[in-house]
N, C-alpha and C positions, 0 to 999 in steps of 0.2 A: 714216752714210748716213741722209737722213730724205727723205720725199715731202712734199708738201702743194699739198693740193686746194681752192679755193673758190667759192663763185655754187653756179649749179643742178647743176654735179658734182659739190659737195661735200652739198645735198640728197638728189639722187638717191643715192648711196653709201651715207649713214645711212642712208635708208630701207632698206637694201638688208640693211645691218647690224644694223637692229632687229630684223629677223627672227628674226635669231640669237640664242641665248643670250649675256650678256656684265654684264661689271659695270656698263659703260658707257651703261645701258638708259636714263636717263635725259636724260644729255650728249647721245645720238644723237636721243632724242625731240626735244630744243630745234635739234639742227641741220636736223633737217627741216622745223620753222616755223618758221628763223630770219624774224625779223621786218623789214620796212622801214621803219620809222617807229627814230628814235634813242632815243626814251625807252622802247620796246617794247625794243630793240638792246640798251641798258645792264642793263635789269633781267634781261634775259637775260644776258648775259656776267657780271653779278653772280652769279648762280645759278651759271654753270660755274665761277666762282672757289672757291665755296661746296662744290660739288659735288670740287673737286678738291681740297681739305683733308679732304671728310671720311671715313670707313670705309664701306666698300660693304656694309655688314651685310647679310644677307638672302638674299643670293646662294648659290647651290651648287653644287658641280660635281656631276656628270649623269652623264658620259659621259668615256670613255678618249680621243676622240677634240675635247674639250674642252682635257684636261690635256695633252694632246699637245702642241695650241698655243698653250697657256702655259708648257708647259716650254720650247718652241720658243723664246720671247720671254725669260721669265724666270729657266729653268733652269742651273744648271752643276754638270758632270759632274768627279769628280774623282779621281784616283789615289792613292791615301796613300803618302805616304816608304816609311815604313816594314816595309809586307805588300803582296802584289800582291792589294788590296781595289777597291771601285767606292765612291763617296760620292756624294751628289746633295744640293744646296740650292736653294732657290729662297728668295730675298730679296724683299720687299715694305716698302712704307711701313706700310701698316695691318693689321692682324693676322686679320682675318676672311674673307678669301679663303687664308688658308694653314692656317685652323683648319678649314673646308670641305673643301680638300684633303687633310689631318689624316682627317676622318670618312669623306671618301670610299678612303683607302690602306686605314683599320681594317675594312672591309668587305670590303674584296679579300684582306685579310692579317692576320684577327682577333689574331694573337699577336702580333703586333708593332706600337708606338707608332712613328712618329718623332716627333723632338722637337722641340718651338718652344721659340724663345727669343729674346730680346730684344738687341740690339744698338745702338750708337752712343746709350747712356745711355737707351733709350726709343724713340727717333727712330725705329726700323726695327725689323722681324724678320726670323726666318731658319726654315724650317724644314730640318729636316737627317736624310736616312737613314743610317746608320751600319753599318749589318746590310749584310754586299756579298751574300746570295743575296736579299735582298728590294731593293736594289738592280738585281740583275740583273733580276730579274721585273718590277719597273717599267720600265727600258730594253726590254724584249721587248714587250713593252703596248705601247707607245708606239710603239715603232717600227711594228710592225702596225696602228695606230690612227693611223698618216700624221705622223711626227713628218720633221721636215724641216730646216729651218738645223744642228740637233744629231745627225745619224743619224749621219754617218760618225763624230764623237766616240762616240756612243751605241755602236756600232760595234768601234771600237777599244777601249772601255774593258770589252764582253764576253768579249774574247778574253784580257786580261789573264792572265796565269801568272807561277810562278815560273820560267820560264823568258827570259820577256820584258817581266819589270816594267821594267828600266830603259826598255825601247825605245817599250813602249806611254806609258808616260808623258812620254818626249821629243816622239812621234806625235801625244799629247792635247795637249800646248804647242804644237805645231807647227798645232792647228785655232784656236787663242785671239791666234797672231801675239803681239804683246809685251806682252801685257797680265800684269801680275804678271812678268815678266820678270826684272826684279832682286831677287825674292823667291823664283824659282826653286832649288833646291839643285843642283848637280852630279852628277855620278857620287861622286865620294870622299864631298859631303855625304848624298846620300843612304844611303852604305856604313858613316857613323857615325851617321846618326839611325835605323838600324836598328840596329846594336850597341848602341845606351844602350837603346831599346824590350826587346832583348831581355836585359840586362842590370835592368833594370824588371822586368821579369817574372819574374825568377828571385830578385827584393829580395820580391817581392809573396808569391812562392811560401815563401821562411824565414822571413816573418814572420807567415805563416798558418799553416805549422807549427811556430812557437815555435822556429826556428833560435840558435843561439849569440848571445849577443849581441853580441862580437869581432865577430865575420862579419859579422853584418848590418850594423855600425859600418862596419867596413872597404868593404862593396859601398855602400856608401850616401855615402860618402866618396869612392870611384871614380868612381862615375855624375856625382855634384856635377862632378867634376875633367873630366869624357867632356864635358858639357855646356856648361859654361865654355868649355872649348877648342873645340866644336865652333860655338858664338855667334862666338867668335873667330875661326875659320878659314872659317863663311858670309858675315862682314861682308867679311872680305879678297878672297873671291872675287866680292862682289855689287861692288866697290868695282872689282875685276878688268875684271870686263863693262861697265859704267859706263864707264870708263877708254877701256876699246875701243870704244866705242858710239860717244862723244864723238870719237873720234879718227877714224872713221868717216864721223860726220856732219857732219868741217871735211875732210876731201878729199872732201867730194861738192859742199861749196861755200857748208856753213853757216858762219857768222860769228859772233864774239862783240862784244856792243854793248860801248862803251866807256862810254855815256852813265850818268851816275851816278843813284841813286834822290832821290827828294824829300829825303830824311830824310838822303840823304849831300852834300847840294847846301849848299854856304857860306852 
């Protein structure tokens, strides 16, 4: 879903969003004089090309009711396999509106970091809470602080328990639609990627007390064997739904092309 606005409602609108805090203080300043002369037009549209490679350095968040709606746009809330925990990321291009957010969590939550990191070779970051009660206290912020496209997930993922991890985290797939879909694990995948977590923990636990060395061979030899079989029985069942998907989407009345590629063409 995208909008888009141009002429003097897409002026009036900047103006309207300068007001605001945002990283985009600059982009919005040039759409309020967009210019009518073309060679005024280019060196502007130059500048927004400019402007939109490079890191919004300088910037900082303020306010709970900021990060609200960035987490609204950029955030995702997440379940782990293996414990009924909360996990939060927010992904960006460039690294200094997430190192802001960074500074702004360590003020609310002096003991606790989350952590940046780098992805897709450089290309992207990620920052990531891991901690689920400083999780939850961000989801409660937020939610008070007017969070909106993300509340009911926000939502669902406070209630989480051992009692209804499976159900809450079928609930949080069920707000994302098929995105990640075939990355999904099952009930049975997620019943062995807790068994090997808690089979981890108890490798972790003999070798910090100097356990047997037999033992530890042998449980470290298991888990390898839990792991292996488990890769092997999520590919089967993502290959499962695939299957079903596909078969789903030629009686609704999709078609497969016949027409060969470039590179398979005589």
């Amino acid at each position: 879903l995208s909008w888009r606005i141009s002429g003097q409602g897409a002026r009036d609108a900047a103006t309207v969003l300068c007001q605001l805090p945002s990283m985009k203080q600059e982009q919005l300043s040039i759409a309020t004089r967009w210019a009518r002369g073309a060679d005024e037009r280019e060196s502007m549209a130059n500048r927004l090309r400019e402007l939109k490679l490079a890191d919004s350095s300088g910037f900082s968040v303020e306010s709970w009711e900021y990060l609200a709606g960035f987490f609204d746009a950029e955030g995702c809330i997440r379940i782990p396999v293996a414990y009924p925990g909360v996990l939060l990321q927010i992904g960006q291009k460039h690294p200094s509106i997430l190192l802001s957010i960074t500074v702004w969590l360590a003020k609310t939550w002096p003991t606790y970091m989350p952590r940046l990191f780098s992805v897709r070779r450089g290309r992207a970051y990620v920052l990531h809470v891991s901690k689920t009660v400083v999780s939850r206290f961000i989801l409660e912020r937020l939610i008070d602080s007017g969070l909106l496209q993300k509340r009911r997930a926000a939502e669902i993922a406070l209630g989480v328990e051992d009692s209804n991890h499976l159900l809450s985290r079928q609930r949080l797939a069920g707000m994302v639609g098929n995105q990640g879909r075939h990355r999904r694990l099952d009930a049975h995948g997620c019943d062995r990627a807790r068994e090997i977590l808690r089979l981890q923990r108890r490798l972790h636990n003999m070798r910090k007390a100097r356990g047997a060395t037999t033992e530890v061979e042998h449980l470290h030899a298991q888990i390898e064997h839990l792991q292996q079989q488990h890769a092997s029985l999520s590919a089967l069942a993502t290959l499962s739904t695939l299957r079903a998907d596909i078969r789903q989407m030629l009686r609704q009345g999709a078609w497969r092309s016949t027409r060969c590629s470039g590179r398979d063409r005589p």
